[in-house]
Residue frames as a rotation matrix with the C-alpha (Angstrom) as fourth column:
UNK 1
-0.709 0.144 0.690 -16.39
-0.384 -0.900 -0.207 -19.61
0.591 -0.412 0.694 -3.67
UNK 2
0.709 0.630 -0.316 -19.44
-0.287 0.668 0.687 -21.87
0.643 -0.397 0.655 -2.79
UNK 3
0.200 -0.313 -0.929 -17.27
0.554 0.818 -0.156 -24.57
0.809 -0.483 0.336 -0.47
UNK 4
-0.477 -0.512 0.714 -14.85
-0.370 -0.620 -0.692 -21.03
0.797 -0.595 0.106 0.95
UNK 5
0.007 0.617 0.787 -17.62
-0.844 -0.418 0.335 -21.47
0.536 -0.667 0.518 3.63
UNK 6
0.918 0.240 -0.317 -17.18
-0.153 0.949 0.277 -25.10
0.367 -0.206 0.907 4.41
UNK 7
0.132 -0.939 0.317 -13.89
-0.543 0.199 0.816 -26.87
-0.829 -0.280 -0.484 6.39
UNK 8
0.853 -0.096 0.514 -12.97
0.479 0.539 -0.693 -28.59
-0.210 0.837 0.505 2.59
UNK 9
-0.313 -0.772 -0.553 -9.58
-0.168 -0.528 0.832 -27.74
-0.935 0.353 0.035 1.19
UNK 10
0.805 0.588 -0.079 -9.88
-0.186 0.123 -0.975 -27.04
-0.563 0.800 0.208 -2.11
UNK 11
-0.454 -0.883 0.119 -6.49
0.010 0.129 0.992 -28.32
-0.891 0.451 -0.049 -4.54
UNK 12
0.183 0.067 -0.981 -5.94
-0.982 -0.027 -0.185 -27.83
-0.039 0.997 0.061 -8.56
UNK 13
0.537 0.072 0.840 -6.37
0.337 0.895 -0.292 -31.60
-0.773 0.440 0.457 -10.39
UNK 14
-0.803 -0.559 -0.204 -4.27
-0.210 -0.056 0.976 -31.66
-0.557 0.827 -0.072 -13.65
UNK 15
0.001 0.772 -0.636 -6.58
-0.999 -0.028 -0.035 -32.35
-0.044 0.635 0.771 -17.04
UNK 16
0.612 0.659 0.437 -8.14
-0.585 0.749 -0.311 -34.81
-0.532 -0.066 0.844 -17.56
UNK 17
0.937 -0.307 -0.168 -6.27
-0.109 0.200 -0.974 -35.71
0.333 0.930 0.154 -20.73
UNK 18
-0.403 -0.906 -0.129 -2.74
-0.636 0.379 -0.672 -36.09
0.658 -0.188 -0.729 -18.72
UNK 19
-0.056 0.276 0.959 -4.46
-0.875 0.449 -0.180 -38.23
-0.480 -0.850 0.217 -16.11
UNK 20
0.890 0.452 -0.054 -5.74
-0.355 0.613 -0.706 -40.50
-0.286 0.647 0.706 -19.10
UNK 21
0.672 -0.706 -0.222 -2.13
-0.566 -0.296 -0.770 -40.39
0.477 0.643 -0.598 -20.55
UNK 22
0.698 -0.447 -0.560 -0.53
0.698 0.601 0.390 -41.22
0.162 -0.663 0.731 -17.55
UNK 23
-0.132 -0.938 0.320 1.69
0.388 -0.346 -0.854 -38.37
0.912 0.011 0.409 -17.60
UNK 24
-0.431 -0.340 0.835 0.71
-0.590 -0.595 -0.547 -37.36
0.683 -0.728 0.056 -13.90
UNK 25
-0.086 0.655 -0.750 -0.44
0.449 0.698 0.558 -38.93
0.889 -0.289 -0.355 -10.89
UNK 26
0.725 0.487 -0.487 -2.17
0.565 -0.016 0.825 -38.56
0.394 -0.873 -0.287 -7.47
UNK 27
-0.144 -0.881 -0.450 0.82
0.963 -0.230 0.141 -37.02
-0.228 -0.413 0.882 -6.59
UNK 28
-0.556 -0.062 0.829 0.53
0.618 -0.698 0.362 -33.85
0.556 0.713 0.426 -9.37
UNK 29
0.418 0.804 0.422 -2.72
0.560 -0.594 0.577 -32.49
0.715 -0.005 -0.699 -7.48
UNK 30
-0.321 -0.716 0.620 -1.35
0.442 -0.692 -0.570 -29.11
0.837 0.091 0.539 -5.90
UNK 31
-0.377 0.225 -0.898 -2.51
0.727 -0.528 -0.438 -26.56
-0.573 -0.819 0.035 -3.15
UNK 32
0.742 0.246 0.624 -4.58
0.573 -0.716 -0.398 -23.69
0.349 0.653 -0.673 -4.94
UNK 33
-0.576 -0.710 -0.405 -1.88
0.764 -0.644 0.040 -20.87
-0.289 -0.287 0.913 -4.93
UNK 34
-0.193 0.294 -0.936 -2.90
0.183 -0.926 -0.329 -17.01
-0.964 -0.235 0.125 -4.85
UNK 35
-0.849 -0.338 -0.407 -1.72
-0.349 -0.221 0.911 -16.86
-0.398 0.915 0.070 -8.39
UNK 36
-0.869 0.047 0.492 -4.04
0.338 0.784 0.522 -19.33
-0.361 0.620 -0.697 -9.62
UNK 37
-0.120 0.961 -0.250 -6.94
0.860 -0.025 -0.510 -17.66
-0.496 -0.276 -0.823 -8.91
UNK 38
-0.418 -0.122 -0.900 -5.75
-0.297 -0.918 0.262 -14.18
-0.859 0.377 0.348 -11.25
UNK 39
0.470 0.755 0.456 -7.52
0.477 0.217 -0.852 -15.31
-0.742 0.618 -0.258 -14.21
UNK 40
0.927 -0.137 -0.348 -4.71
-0.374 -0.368 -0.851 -13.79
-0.011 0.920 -0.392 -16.06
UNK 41
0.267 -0.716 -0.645 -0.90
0.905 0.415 -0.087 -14.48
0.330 -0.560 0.760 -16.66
UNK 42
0.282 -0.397 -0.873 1.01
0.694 -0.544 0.472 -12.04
-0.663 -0.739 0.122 -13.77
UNK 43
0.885 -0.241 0.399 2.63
0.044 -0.809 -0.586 -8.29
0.464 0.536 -0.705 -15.16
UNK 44
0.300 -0.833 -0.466 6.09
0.864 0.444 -0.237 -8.25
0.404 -0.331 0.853 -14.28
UNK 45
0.770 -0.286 -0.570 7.15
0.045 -0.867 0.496 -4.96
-0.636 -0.408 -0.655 -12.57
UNK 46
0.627 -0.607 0.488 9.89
0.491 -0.177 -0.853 -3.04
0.604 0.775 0.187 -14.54
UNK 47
0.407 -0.367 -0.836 12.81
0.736 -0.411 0.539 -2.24
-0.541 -0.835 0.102 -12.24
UNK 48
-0.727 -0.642 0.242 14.23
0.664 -0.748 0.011 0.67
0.174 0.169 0.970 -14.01
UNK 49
-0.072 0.855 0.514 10.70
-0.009 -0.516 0.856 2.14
0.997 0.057 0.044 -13.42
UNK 50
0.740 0.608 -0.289 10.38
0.268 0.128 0.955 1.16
0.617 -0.784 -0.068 -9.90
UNK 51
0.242 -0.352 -0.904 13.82
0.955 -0.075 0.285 2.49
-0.168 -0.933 0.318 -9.31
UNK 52
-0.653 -0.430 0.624 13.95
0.578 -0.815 0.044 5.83
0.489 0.390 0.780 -10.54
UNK 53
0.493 0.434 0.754 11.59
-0.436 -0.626 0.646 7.33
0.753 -0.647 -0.120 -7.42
UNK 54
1.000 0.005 -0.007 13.59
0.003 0.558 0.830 4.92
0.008 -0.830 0.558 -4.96
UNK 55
0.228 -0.973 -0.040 17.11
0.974 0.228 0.017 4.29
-0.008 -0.043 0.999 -5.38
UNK 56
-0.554 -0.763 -0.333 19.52
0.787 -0.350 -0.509 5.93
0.272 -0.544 0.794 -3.30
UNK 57
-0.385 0.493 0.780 16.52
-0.080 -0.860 0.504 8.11
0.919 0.132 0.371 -2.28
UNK 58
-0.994 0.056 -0.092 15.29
0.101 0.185 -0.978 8.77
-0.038 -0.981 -0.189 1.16
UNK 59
-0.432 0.831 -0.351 11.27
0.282 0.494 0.822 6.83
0.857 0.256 -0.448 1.23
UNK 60
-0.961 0.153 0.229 8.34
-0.226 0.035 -0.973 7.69
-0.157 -0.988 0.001 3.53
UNK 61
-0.816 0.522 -0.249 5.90
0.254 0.710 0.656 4.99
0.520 0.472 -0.712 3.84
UNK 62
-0.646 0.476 0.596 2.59
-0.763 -0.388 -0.517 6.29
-0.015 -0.789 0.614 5.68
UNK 63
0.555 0.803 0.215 0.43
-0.830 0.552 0.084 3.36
-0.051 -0.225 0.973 6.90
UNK 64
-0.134 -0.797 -0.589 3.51
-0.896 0.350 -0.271 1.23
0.422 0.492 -0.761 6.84
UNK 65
-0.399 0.242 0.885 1.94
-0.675 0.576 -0.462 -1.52
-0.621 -0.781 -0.067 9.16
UNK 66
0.126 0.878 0.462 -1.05
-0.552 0.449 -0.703 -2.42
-0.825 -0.166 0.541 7.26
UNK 67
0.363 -0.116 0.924 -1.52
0.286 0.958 0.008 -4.86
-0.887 0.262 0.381 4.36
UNK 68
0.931 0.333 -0.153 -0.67
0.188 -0.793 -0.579 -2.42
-0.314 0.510 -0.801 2.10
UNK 69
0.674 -0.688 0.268 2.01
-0.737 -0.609 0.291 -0.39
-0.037 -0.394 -0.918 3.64
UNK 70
0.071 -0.876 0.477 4.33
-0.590 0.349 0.729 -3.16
-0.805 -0.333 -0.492 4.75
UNK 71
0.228 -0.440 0.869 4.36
0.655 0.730 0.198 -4.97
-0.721 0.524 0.454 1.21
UNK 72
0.944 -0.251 0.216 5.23
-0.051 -0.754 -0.655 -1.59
0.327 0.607 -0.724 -0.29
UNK 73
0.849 -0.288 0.444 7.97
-0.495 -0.137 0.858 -1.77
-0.186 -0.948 -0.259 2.38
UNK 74
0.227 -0.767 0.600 9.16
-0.148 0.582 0.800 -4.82
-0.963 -0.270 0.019 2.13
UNK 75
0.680 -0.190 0.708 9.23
0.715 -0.041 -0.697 -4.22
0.162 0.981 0.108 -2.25
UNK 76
0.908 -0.364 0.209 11.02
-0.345 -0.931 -0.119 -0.59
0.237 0.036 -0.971 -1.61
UNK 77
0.717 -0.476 0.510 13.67
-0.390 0.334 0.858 -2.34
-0.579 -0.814 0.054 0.34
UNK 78
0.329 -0.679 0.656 15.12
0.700 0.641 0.313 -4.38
-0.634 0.357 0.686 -2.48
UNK 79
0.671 -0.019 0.741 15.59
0.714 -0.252 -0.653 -1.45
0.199 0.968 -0.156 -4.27
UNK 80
0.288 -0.515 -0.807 17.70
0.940 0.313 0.136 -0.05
0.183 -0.798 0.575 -2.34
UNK 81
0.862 0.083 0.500 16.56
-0.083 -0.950 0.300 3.80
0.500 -0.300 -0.812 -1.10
UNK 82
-0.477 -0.757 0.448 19.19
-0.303 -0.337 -0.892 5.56
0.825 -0.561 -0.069 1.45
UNK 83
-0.919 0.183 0.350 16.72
-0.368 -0.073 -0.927 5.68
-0.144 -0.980 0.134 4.12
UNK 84
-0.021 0.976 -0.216 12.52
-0.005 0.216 0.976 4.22
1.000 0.022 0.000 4.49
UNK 85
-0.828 0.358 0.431 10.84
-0.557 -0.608 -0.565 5.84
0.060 -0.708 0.703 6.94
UNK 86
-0.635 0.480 -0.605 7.97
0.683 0.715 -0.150 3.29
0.360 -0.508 -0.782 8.81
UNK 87
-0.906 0.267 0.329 5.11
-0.236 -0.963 0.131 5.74
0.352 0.041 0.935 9.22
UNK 88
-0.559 0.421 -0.715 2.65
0.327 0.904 0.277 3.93
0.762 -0.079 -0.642 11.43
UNK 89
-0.042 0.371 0.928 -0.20
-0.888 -0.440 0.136 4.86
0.458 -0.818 0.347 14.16
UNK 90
0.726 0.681 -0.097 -0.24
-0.394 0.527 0.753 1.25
0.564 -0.508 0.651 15.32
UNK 91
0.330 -0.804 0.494 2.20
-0.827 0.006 0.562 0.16
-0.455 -0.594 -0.663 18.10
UNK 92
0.317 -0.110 0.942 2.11
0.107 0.991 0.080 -3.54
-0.942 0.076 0.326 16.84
UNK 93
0.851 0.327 0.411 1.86
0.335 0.265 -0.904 -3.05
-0.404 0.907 0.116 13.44
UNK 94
0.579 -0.810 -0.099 5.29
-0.776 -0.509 -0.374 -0.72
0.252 0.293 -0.922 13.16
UNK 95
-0.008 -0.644 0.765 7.03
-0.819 0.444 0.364 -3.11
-0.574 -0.623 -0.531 15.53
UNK 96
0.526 0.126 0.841 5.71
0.179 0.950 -0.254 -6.25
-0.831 0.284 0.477 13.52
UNK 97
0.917 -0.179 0.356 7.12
0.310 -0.241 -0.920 -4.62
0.251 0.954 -0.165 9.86
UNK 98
0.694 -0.672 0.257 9.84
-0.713 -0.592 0.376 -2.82
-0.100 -0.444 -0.890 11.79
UNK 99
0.094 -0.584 0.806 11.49
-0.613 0.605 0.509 -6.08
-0.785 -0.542 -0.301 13.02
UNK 100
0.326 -0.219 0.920 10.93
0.591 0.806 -0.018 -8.36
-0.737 0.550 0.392 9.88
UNK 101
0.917 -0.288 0.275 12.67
0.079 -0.545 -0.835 -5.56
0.390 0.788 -0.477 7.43
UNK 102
0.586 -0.791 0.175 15.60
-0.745 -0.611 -0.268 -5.13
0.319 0.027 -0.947 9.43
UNK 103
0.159 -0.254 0.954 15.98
0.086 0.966 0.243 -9.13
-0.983 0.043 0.176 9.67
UNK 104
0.783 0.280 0.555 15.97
0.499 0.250 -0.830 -9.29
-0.371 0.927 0.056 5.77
UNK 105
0.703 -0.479 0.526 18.54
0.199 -0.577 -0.792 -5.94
0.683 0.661 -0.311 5.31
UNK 106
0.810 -0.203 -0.550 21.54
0.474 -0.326 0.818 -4.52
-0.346 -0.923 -0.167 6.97
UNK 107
-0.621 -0.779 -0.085 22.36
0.753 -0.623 0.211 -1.60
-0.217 0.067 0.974 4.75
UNK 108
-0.226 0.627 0.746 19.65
0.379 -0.648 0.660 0.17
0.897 0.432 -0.091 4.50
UNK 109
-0.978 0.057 -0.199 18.50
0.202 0.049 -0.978 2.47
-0.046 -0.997 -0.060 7.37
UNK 110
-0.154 0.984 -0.094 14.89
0.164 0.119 0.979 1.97
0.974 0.136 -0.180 8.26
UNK 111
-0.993 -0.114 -0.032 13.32
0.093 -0.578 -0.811 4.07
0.074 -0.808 0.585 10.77
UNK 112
-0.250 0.913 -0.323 9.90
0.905 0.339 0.259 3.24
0.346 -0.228 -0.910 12.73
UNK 113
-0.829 0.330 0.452 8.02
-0.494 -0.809 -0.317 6.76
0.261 -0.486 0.834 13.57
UNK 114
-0.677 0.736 -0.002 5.42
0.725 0.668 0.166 5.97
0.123 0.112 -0.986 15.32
UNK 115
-0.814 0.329 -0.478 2.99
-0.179 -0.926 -0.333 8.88
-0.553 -0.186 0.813 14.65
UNK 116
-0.067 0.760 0.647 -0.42
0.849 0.384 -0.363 9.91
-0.525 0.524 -0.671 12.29
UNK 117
-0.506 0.170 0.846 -1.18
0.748 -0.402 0.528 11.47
0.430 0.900 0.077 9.48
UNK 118
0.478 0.877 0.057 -3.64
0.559 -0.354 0.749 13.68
0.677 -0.326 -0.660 11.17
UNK 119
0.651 -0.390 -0.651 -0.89
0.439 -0.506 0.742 15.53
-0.619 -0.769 -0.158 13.19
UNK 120
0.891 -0.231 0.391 0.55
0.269 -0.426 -0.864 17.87
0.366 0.875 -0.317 10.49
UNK 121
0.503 -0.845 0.180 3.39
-0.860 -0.510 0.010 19.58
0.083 -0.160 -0.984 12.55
UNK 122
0.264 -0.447 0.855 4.43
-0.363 0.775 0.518 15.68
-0.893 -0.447 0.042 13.60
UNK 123
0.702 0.133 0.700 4.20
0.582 0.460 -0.671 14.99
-0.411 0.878 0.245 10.03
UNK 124
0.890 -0.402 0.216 5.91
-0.260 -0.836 -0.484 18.05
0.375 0.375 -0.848 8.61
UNK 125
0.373 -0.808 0.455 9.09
-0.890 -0.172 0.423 17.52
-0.263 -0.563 -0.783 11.26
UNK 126
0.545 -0.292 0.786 9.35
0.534 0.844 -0.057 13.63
-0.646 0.451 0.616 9.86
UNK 127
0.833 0.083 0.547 9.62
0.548 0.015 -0.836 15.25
-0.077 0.996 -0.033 6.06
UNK 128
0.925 -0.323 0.199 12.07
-0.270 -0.929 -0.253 17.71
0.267 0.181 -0.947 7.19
UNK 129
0.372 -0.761 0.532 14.22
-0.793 0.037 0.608 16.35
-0.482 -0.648 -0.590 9.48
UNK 130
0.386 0.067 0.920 14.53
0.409 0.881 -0.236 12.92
-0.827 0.468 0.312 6.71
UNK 131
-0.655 -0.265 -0.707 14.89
-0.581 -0.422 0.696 15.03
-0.483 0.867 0.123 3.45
UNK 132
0.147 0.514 0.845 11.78
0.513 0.691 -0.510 12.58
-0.846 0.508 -0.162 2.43
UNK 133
-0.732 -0.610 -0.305 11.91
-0.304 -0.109 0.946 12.35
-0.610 0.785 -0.106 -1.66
UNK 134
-0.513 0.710 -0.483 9.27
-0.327 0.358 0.875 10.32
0.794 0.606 0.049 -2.40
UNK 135
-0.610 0.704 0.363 5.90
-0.694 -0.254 -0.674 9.91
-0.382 -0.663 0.643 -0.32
UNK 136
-0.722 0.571 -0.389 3.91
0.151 0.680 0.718 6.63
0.675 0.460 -0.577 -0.53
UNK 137
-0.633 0.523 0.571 0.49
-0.743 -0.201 -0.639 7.61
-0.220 -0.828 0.515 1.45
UNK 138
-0.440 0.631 -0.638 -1.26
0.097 0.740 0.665 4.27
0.893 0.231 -0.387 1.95
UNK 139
-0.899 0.235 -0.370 -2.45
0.414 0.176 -0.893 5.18
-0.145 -0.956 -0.256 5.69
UNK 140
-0.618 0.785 0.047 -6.15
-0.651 -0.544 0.529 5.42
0.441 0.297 0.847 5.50
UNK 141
-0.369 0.536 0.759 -9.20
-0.332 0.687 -0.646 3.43
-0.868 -0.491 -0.075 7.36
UNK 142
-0.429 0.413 -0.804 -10.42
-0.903 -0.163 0.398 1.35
0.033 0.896 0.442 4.41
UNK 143
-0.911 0.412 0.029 -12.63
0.377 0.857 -0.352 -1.32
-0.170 -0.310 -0.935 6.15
UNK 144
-0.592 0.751 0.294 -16.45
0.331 -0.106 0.938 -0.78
0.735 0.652 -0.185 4.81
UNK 145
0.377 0.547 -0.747 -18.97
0.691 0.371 0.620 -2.20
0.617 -0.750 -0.239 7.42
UNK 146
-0.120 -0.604 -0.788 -16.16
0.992 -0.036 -0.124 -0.39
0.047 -0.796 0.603 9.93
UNK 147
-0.975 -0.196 -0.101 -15.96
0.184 -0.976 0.113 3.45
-0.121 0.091 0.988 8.47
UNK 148
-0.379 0.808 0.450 -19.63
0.167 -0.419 0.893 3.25
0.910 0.414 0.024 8.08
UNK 149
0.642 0.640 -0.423 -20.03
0.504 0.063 0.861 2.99
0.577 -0.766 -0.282 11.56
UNK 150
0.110 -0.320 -0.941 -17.60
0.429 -0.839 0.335 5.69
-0.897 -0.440 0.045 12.52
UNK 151
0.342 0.068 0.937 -17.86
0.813 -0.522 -0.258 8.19
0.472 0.850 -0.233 9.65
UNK 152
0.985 -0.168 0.037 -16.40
-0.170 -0.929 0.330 11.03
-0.021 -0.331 -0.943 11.77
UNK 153
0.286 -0.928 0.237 -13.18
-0.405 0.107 0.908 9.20
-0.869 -0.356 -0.345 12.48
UNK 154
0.383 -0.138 0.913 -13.19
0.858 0.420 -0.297 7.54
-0.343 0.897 0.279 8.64
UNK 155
0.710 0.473 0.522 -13.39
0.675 -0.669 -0.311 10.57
0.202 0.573 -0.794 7.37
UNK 156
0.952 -0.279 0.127 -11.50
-0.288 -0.674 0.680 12.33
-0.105 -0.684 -0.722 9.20
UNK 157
0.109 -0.906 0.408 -8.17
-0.061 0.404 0.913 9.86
-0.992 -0.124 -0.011 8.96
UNK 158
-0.004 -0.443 0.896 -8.52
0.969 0.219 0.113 9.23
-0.246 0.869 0.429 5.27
UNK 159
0.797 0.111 0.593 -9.64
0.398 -0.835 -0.379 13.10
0.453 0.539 -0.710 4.10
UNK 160
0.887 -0.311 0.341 -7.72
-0.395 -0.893 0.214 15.41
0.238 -0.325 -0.915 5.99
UNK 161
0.336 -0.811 0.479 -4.36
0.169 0.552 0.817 13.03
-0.927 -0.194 0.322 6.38
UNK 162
0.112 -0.359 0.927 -4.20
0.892 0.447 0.065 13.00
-0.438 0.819 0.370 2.88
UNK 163
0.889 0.329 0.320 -4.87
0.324 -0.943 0.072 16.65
0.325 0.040 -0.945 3.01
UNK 164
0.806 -0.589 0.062 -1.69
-0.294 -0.307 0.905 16.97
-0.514 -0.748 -0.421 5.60
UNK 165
0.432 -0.688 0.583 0.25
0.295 0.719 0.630 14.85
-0.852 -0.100 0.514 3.83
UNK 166
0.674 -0.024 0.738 -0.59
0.681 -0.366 -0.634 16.75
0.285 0.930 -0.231 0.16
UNK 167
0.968 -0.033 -0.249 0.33
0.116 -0.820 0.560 20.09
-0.222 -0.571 -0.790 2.35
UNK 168
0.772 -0.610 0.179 3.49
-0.157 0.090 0.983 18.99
-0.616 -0.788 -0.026 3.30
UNK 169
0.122 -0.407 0.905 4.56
0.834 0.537 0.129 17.51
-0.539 0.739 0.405 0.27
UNK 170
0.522 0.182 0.833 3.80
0.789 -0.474 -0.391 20.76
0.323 0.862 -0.391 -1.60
UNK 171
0.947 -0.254 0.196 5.35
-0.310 -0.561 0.768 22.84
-0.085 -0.788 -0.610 1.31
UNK 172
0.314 -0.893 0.323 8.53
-0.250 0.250 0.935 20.90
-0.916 -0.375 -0.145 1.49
UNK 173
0.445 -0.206 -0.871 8.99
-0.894 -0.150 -0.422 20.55
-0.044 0.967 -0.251 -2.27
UNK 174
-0.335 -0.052 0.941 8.96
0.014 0.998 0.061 16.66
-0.942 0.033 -0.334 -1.54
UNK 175
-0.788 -0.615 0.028 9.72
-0.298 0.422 0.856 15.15
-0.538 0.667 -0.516 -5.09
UNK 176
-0.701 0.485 -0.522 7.14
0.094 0.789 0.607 12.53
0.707 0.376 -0.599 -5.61
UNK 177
-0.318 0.608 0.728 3.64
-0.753 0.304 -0.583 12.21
-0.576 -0.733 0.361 -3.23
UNK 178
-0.838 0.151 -0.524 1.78
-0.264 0.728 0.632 8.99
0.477 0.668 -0.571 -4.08
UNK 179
-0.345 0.670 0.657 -1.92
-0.929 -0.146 -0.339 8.17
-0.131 -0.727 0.674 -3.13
UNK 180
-0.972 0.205 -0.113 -2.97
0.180 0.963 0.201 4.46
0.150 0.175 -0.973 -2.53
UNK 181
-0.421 0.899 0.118 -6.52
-0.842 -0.339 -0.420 5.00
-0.338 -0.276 0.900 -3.55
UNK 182
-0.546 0.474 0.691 -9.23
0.200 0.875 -0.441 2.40
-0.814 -0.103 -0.572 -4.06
UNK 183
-0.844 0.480 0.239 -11.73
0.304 0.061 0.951 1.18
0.442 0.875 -0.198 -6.97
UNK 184
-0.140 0.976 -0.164 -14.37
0.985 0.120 -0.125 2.20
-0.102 -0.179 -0.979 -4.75
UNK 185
-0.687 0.086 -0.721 -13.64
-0.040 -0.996 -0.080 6.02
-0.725 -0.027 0.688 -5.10
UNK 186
-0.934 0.349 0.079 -15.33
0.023 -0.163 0.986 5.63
0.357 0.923 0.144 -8.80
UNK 187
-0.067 0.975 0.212 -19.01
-0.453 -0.219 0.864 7.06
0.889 -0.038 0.456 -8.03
UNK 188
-0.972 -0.165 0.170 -19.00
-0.183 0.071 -0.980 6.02
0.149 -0.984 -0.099 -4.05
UNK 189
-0.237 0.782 -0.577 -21.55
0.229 0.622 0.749 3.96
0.944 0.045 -0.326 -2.96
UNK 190
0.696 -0.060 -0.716 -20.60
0.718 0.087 0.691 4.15
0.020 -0.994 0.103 1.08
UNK 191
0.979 0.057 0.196 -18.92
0.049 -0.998 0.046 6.65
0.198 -0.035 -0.980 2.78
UNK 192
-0.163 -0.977 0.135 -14.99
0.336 0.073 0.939 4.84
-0.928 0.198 0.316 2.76
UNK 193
-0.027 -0.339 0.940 -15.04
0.998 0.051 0.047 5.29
-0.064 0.939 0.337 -1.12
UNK 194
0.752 0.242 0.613 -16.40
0.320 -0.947 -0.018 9.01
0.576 0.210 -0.790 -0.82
UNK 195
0.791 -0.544 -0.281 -13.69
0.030 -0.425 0.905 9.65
-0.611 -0.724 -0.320 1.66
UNK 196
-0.148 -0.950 0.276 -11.08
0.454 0.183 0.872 8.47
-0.879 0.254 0.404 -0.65
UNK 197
-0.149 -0.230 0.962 -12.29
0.958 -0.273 0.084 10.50
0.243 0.934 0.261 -3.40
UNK 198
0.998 0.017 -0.055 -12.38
0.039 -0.902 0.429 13.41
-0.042 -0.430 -0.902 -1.43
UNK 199
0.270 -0.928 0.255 -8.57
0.395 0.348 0.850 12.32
-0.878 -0.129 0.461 -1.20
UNK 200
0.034 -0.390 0.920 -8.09
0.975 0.216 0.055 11.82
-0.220 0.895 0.388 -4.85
UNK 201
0.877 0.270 0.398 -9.77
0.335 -0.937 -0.103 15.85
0.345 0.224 -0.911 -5.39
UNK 202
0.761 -0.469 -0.448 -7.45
0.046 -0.650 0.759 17.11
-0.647 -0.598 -0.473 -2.89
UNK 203
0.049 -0.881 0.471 -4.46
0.717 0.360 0.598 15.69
-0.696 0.309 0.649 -5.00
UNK 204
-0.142 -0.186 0.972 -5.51
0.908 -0.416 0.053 16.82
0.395 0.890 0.228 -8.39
UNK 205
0.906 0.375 -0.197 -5.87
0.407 -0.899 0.159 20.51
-0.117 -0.225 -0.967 -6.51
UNK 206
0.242 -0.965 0.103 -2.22
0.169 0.147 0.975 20.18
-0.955 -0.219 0.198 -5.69
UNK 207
-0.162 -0.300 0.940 -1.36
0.943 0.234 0.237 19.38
-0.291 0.925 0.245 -9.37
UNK 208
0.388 0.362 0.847 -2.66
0.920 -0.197 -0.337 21.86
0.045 0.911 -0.410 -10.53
UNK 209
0.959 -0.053 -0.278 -0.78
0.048 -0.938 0.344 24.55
-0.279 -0.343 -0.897 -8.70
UNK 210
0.870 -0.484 0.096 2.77
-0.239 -0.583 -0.777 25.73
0.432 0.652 -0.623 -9.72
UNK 211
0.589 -0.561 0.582 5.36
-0.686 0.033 0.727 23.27
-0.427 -0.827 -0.366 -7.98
UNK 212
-0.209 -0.783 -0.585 7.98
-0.947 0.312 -0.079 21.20
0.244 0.538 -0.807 -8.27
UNK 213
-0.584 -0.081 0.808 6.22
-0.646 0.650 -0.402 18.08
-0.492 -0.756 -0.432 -6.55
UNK 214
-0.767 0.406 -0.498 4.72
-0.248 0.527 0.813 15.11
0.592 0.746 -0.304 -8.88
UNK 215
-0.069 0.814 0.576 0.95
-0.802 0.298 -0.517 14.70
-0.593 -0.498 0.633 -7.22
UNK 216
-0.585 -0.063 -0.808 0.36
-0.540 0.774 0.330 11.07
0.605 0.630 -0.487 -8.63
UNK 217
-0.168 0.464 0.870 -2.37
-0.856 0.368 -0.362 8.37
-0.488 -0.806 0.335 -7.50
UNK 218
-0.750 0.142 -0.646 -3.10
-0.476 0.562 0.676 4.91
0.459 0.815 -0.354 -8.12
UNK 219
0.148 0.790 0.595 -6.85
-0.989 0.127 0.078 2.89
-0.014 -0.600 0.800 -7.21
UNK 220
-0.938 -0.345 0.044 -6.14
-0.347 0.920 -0.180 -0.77
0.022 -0.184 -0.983 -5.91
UNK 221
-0.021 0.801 -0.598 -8.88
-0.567 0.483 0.667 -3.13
0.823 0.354 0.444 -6.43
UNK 222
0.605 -0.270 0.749 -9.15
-0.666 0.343 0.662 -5.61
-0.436 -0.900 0.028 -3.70
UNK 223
-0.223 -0.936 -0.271 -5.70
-0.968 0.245 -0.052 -6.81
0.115 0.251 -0.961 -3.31
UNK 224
0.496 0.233 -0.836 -5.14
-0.473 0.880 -0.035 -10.84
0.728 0.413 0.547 -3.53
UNK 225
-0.014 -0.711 -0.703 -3.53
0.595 0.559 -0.577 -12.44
0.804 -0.426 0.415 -0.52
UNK 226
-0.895 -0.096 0.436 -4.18
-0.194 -0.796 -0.573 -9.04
0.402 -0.598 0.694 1.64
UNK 227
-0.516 0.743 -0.425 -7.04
0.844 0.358 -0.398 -9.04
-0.144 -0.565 -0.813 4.49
């Protein structure tokens, strides 16, 4: 963490004790990979779990651009839904996820909207006119330093999106909703984490009413490998 700041690559050495041995050489030392740095060993996903909201089901990713969104994406994909819906306010970002998903597949149909959360009837006509099934809502502003210095528009995009999006979901008797919340929701320090537990409330309100839609949320820590 010290060096990060310096131009130094940093690479993994083998132990001591094979060096001594001889069983590796100068060669062995490595590139640090992502992995290395998990301090645990990896959890394997269960696919019969990850496909029983996806297969042969029709998928709408909101925030499908960002670091988030498009590796949900580009996981959802191998599992092979009917349809995955690309739910994106950024022009680039849809187009950039758009184009490398439909290089990778060519039986699935994947469909770029470019729209926001924050426009309920634009939202609503997606869910309807799709049959959406399952609802992954990762679109949200979740840069610190950033939403503290616009707290109207933070606020705004993460609360009330996730609000629309609950709506809809409970309105349209959409299957599954999912919320990609954060470890900062726990007691909020700054005013992204309060936004996203303002989120999380909204959900468990949902839940608690009389429907057929699974309200469901999970909090992401900061992600490895993701900006």
């Amino acid at each position: 963490k010290k060096l990060s700041k310096f131009p130094v690559e940093v690479k993994v050495l083998p132990s001591v004790d094979n060096i001594v041995n001889g069983e590796v050489t100068i060669d062995s030392i490595k590139h640090v990979d992502v992995e290395d740095i998990l301090g645990r060993e990896p959890v394997k996903p269960q696919k019969s779990l990850l496909q029983r909201n996806i297969k042969k089901k029709n998928i709408l990713v909101t925030g499908a651009g960002g670091s988030i969104g498009s590796e949900l994406c580009r996981q959802i994909v191998q599992l092979k839904p009917d349809t995955l819906i690309l739910y994106e306010n950024s022009e680039y970002n849809l187009y950039s996820i758009h184009q490398e998903l439909i290089e990778i597949i060519d039986d699935i149909s994947v469909i770029p909207i470019l729209a926001t959360v924050c426009n309920y009837d634009q939202l609503e006509s997606v869910i309807k006119k799709f049959q959406i099934q399952t609802i992954f809502h990762a679109a949200a502003y979740k840069h610190v330093p950033m939403v503290e210095m616009n707290i109207s528009e933070g606020v705004f995009n993460n609360v009330i999106g996730t609000y629309n999006v609950a709506k809809a979901s409970f309105n349209h008797q959409v299957k599954n909703m999912i919320l990609i919340s954060t470890d900062k929701a726990v007691r909020p320090t700054n005013i992204m984490g309060a936004s996203k537990r303002f989120s999380e409330l909204i959900l468990q309100a949902y839940s608690m009413n009389n429907t057929d839609t699974c309200f469901s949320m999970v909090r992401f820590g900061n992600v490895l490998d993701s900006a």
